[in-house]
C-alpha positions as a Markdown table, in Angstrom:
| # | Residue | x | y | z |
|---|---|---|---|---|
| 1 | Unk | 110.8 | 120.7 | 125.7 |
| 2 | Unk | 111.3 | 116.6 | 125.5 |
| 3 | Unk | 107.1 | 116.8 | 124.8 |
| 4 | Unk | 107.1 | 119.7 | 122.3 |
| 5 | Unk | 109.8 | 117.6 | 120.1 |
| 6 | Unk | 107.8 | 114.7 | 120.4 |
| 7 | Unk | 104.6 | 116.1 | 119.5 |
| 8 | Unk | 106.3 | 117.6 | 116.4 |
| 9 | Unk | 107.6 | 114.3 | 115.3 |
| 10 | Unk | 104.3 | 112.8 | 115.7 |
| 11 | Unk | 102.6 | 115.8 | 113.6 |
| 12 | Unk | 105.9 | 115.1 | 111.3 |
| 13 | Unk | 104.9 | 111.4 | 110.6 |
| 14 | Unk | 101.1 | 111.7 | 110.4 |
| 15 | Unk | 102.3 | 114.5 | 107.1 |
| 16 | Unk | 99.6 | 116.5 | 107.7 |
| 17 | Unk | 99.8 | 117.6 | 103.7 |
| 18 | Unk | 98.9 | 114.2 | 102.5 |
| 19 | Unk | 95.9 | 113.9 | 105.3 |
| 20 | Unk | 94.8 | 117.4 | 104.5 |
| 21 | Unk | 94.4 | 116.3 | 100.5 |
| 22 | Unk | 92.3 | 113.3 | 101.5 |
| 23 | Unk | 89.9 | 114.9 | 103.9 |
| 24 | Unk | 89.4 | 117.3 | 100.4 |
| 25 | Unk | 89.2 | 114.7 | 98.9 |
| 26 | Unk | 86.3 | 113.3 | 100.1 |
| 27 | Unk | 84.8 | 116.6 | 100.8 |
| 28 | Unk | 84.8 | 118.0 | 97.1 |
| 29 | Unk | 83.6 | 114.2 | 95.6 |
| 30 | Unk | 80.6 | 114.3 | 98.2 |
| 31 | Unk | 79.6 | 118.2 | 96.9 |
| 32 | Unk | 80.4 | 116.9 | 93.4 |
| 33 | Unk | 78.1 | 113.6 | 93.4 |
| 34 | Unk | 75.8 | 115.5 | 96.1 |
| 35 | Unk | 71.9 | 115.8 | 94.2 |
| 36 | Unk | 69.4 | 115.9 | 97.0 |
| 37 | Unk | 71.2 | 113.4 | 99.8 |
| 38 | Unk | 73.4 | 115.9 | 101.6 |
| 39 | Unk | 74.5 | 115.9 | 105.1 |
| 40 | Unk | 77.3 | 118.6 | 106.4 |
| 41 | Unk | 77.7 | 116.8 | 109.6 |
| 42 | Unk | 78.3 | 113.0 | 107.9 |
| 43 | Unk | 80.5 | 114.6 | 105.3 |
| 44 | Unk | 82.8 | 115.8 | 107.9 |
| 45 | Unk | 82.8 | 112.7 | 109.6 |
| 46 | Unk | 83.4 | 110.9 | 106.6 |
| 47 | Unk | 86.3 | 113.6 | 105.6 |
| 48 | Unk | 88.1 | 113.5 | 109.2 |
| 49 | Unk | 87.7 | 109.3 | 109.6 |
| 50 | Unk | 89.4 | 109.1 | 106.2 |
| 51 | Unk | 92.0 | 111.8 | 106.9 |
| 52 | Unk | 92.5 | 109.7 | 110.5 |
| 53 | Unk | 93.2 | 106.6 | 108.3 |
| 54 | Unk | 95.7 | 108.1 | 106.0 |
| 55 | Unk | 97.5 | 109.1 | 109.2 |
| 56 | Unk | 97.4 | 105.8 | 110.4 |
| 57 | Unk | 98.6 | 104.2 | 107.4 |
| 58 | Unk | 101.3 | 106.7 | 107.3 |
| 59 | Unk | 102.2 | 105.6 | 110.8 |
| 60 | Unk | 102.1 | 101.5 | 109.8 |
| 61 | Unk | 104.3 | 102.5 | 107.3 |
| 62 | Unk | 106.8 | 104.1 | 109.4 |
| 63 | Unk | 106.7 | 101.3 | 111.7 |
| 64 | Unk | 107.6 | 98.4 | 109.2 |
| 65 | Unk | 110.3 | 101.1 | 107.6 |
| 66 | Unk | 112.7 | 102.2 | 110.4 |
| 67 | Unk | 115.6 | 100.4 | 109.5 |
| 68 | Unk | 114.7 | 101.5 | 105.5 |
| 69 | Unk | 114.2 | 104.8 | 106.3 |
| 70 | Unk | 117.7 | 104.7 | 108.3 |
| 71 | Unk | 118.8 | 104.7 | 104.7 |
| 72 | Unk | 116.5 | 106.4 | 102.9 |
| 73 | Unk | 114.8 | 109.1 | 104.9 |
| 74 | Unk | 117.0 | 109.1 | 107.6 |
| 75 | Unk | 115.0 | 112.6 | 109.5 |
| 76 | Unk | 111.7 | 110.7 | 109.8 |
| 77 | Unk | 111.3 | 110.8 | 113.5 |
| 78 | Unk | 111.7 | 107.2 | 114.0 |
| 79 | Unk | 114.2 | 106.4 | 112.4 |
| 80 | Unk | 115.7 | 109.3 | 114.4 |
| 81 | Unk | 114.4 | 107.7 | 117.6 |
| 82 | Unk | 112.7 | 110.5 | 118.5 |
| 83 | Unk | 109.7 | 108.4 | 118.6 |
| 84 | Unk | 109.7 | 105.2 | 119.8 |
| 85 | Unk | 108.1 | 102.2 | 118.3 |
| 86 | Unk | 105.7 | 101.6 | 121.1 |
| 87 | Unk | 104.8 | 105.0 | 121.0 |
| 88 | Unk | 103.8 | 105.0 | 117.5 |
| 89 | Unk | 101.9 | 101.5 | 117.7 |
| 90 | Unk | 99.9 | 103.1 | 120.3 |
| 91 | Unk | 99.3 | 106.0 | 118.1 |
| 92 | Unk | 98.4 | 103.6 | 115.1 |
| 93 | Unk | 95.9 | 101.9 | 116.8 |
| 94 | Unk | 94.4 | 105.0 | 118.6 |
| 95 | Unk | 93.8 | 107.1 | 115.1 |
| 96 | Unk | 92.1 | 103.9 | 113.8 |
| 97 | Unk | 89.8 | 103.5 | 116.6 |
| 98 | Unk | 88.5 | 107.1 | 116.2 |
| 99 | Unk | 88.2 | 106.9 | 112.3 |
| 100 | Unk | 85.9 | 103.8 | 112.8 |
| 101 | Unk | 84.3 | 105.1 | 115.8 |
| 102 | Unk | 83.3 | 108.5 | 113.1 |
| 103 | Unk | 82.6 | 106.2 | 110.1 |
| 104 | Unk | 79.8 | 104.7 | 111.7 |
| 105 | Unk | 77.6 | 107.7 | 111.6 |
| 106 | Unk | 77.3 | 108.2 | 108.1 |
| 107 | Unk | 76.3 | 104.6 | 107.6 |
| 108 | Unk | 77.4 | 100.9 | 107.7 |
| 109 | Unk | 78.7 | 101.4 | 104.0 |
| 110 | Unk | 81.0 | 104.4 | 105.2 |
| 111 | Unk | 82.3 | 101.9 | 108.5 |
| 112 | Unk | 82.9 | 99.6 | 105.7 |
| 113 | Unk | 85.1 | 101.3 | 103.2 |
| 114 | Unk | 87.2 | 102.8 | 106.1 |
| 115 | Unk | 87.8 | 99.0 | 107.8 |
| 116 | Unk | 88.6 | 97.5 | 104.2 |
| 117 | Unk | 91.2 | 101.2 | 103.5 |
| 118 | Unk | 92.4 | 99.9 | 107.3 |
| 119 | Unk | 93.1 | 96.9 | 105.8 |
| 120 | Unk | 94.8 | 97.5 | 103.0 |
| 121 | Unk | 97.0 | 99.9 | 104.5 |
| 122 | Unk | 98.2 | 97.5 | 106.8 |
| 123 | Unk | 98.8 | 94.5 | 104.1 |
| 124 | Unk | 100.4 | 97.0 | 102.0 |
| 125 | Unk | 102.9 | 97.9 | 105.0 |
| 126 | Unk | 103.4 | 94.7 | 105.8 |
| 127 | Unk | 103.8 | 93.0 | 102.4 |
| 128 | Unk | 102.0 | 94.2 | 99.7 |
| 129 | Unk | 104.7 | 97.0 | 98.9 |
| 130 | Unk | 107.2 | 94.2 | 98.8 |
| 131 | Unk | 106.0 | 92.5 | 95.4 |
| 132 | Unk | 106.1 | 94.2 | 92.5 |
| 133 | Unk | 103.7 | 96.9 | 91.8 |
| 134 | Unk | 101.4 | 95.6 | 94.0 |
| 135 | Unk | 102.2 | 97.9 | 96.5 |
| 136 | Unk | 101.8 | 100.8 | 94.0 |
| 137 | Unk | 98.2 | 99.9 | 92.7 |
| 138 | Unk | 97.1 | 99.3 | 96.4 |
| 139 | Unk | 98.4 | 102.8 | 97.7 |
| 140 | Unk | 96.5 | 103.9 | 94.2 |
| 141 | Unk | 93.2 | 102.3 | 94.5 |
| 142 | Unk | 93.0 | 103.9 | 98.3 |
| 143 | Unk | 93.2 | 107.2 | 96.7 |
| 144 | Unk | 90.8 | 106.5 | 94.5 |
| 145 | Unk | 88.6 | 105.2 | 96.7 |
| 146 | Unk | 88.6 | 108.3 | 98.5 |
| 147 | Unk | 86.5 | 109.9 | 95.9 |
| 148 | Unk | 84.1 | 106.8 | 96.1 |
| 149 | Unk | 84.1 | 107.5 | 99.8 |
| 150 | Unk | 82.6 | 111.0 | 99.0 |
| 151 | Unk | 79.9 | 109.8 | 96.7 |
| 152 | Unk | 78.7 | 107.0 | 98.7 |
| 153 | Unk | 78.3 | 109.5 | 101.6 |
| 154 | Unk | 76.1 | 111.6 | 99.9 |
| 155 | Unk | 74.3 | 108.4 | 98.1 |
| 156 | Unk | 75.7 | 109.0 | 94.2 |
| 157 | Unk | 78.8 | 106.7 | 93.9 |
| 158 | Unk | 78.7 | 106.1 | 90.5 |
| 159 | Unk | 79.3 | 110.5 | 89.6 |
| 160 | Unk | 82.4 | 109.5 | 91.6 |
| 161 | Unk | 83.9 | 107.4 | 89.2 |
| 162 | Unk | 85.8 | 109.9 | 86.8 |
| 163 | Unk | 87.4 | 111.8 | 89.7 |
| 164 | Unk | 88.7 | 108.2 | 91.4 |
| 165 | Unk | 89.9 | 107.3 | 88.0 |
| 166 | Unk | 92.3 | 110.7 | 87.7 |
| 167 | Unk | 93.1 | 110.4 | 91.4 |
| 168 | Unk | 93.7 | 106.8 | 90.8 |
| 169 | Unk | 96.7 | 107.6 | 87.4 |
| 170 | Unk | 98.2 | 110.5 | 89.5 |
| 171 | Unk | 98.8 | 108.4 | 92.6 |
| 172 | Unk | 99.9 | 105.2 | 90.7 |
| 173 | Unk | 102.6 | 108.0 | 89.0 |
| 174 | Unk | 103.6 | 109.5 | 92.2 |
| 175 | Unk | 104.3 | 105.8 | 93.8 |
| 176 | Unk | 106.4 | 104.6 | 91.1 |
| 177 | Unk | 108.1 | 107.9 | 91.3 |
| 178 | Unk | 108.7 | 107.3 | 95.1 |
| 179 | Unk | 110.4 | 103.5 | 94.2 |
| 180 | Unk | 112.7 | 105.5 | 91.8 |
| 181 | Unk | 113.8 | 107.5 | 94.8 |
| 182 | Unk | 114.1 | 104.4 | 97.3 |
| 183 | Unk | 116.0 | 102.4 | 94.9 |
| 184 | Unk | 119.3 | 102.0 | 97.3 |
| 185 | Unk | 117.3 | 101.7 | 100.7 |
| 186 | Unk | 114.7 | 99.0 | 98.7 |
| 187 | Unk | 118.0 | 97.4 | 97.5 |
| 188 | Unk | 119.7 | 97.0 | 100.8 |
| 189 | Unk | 116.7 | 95.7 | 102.4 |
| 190 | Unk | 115.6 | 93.0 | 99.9 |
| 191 | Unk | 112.9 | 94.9 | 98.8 |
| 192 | Unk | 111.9 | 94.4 | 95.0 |
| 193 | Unk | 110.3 | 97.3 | 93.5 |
| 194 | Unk | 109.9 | 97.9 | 89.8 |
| 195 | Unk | 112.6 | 100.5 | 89.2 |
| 196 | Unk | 114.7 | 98.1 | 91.0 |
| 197 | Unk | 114.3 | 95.0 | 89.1 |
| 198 | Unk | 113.6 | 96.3 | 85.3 |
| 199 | Unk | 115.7 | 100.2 | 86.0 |
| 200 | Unk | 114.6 | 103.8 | 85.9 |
| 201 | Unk | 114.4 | 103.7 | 81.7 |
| 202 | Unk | 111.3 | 101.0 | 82.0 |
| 203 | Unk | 109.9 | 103.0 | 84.7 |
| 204 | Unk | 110.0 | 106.4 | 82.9 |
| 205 | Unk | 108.1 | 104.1 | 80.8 |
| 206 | Unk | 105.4 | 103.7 | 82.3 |
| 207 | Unk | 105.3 | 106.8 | 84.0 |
| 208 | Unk | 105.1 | 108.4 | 80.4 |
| 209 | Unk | 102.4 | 106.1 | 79.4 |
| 210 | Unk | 100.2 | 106.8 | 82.2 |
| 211 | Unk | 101.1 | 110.6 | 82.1 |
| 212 | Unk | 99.4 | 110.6 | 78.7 |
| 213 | Unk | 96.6 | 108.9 | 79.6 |
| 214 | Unk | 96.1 | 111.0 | 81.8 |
| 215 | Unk | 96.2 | 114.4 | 80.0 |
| 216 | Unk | 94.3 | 112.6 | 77.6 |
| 217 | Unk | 91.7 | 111.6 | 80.2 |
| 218 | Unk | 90.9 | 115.2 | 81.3 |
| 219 | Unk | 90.3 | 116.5 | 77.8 |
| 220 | Unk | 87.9 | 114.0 | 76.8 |
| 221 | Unk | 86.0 | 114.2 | 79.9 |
| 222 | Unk | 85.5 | 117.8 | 79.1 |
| 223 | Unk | 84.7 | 117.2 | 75.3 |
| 224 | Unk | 81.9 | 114.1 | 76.8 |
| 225 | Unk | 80.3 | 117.0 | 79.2 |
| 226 | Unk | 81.4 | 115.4 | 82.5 |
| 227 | Unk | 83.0 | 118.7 | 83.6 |
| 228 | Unk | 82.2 | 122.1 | 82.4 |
| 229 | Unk | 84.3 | 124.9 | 80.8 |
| 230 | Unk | 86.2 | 126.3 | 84.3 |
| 231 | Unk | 87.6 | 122.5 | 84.8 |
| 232 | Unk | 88.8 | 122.9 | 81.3 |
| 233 | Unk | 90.5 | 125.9 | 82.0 |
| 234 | Unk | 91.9 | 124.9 | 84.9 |
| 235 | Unk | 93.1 | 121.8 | 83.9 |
| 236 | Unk | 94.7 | 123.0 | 81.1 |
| 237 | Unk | 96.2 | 126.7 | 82.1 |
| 238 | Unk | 97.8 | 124.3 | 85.2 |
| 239 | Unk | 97.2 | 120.4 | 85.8 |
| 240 | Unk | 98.1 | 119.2 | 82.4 |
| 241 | Unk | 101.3 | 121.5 | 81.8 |
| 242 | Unk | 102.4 | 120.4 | 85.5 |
| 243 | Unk | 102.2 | 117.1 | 84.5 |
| 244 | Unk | 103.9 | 117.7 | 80.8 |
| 245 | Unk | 106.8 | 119.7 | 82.7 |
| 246 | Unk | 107.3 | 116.8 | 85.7 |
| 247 | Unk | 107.6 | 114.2 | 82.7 |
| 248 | Unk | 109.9 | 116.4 | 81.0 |
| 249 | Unk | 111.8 | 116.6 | 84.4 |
| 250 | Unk | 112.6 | 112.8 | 84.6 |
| 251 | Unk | 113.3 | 112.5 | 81.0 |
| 252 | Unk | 116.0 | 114.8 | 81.7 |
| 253 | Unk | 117.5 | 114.3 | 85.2 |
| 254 | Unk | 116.8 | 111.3 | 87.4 |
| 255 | Unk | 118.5 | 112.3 | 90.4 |
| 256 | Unk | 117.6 | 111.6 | 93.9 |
| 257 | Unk | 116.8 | 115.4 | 94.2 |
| 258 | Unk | 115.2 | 116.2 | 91.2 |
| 259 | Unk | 112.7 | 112.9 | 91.6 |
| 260 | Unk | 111.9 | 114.1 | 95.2 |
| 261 | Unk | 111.1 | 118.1 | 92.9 |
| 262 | Unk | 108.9 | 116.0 | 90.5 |
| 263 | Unk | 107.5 | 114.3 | 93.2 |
| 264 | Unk | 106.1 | 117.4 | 94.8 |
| 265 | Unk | 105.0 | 118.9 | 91.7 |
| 266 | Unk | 102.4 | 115.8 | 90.9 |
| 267 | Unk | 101.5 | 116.2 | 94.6 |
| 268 | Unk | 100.7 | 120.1 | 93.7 |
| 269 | Unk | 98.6 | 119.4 | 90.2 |
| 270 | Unk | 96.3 | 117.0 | 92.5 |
| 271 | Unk | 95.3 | 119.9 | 94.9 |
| 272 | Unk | 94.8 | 121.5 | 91.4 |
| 273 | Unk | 92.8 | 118.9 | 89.9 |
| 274 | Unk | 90.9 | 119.0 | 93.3 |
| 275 | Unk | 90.2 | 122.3 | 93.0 |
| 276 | Unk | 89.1 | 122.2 | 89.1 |
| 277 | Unk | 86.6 | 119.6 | 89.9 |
| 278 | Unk | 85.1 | 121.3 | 92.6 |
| 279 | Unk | 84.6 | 124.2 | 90.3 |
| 280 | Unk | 83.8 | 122.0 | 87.0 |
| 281 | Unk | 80.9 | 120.1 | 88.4 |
């Protein structure tokens, strides 16, 4: 029983949701970008060495935040103690041997991105998500660079752009989001975030600016012919009113709970935008 509960706290931290949407990810960017260069096998192993990493910077992150998650997410298994610390450096380091170890059969360009996304996930646990919005834009750019991931796989990086731009806005949303619901954990533990040093009212902001920018992003790239009349459709029967009903949302209410709703909500219209893209190529 002691092994079951521990293997379910380590499925737990590596959120198996958020590794899921970046193997996707880089799936539907390389079948996007793909024109004659297309390998099933090296897509995969791109796909599963990125998913690996995003479970190992999901486990850093957990590492650095025990005593913040005490406060803030206080069910995360270690801050539970289910898992111990050595058990989940172990784990760390384990994941991001095997998603090098599989980046290096699509090519040295592929072993490259996934050390540098390594990297970046570790400086951002360690310190980057202690200044201000430097955290955010790192956690940002790696999604983004997800869909670059996919297009360098299949050699057409630069169809890959659009898609790591949207990927990019969504993300940078959903992190400042996430600061708004850490404020009193951040606080306690010195951590400076945005919300924290200007308030919620500057962050809505910005979340408002970059919500429109966004909308405003998918119906011009439609209008340019970057994506065809189903991505249209899609985008605006579900992704843009989504995003139009989350910002409505925080307007509103900015409770813990209702941030955490809004939260999951951007998380669903990126699956959605996934799946429009896939079918608006």
């Amino acid at each position: 029983m002691k092994h079951v509960t521990k293997i379910q706290a380590l499925i737990k931290m590596c959120r198996p949701l958020n590794a899921l949407i970046t193997f996707l990810s880089i799936v539907i960017a390389s079948v996007v970008c793909a024109v004659n260069d297309f390998s099933y096998i090296n897509v995969f192993l791109a796909a599963s060495a990125g998913a690996l990493t995003a479970i190992g910077g999901n486990t850093i992150n957990d590492i650095f935040d025990i005593e913040i998650d005490k406060i803030n997410m206080p069910d995360r298994p270690l801050a539970r103690g289910i898992l111990s610390k050595k058990e989940a450096i172990s784990f760390y380091i384990t994941v991001n041997i095997i998603a090098l170890i599989l980046s290096i059969f699509p090519g040295v360009y592929s072993f490259v991105i996934v050390l540098t996304a390594e990297g970046i996930l570790f400086l951002y646990s360690y310190i980057l998500k202690g200044i201000i919005l430097a955290g955010n834009l790192s956690v940002a750019f790696l999604t983004g660079l997800a869909f670059l991931y996919g297009g360098v796989v299949v050699s057409n990086w630069k169809y890959s752009l659009i898609p790591a731009a949207f990927a990019f806005l969504i993300n940078l949303i959903r992190e400042i989001i996430k600061d708004m619901q850490d404020i009193v954990g951040d606080s306690k533990q010195g951590v400076i975030t945005f919300p924290q040093k200007y308030g919620l009212k500057s962050s809505k902001r910005i979340i408002a600016l970059l919500s429109i920018l966004l909308v405003s992003a998918t119906i011009i790239s439609f209008f340019l012919k970057v994506y065809n009349l189903q991505f249209f459709i899609i985008v605006m029967a579900f992704v843009n009113p989504m995003l139009i009903y989350s910002l409505k949302l925080l307007i509103e209410d900015d409770s813990q709970k209702n941030l955490k709703k809004i939260s999951s909500i951007y998380k669903l219209s990126m699956v959605l935008g996934l799946i429009a893209i896939y079918f608006g190529k």
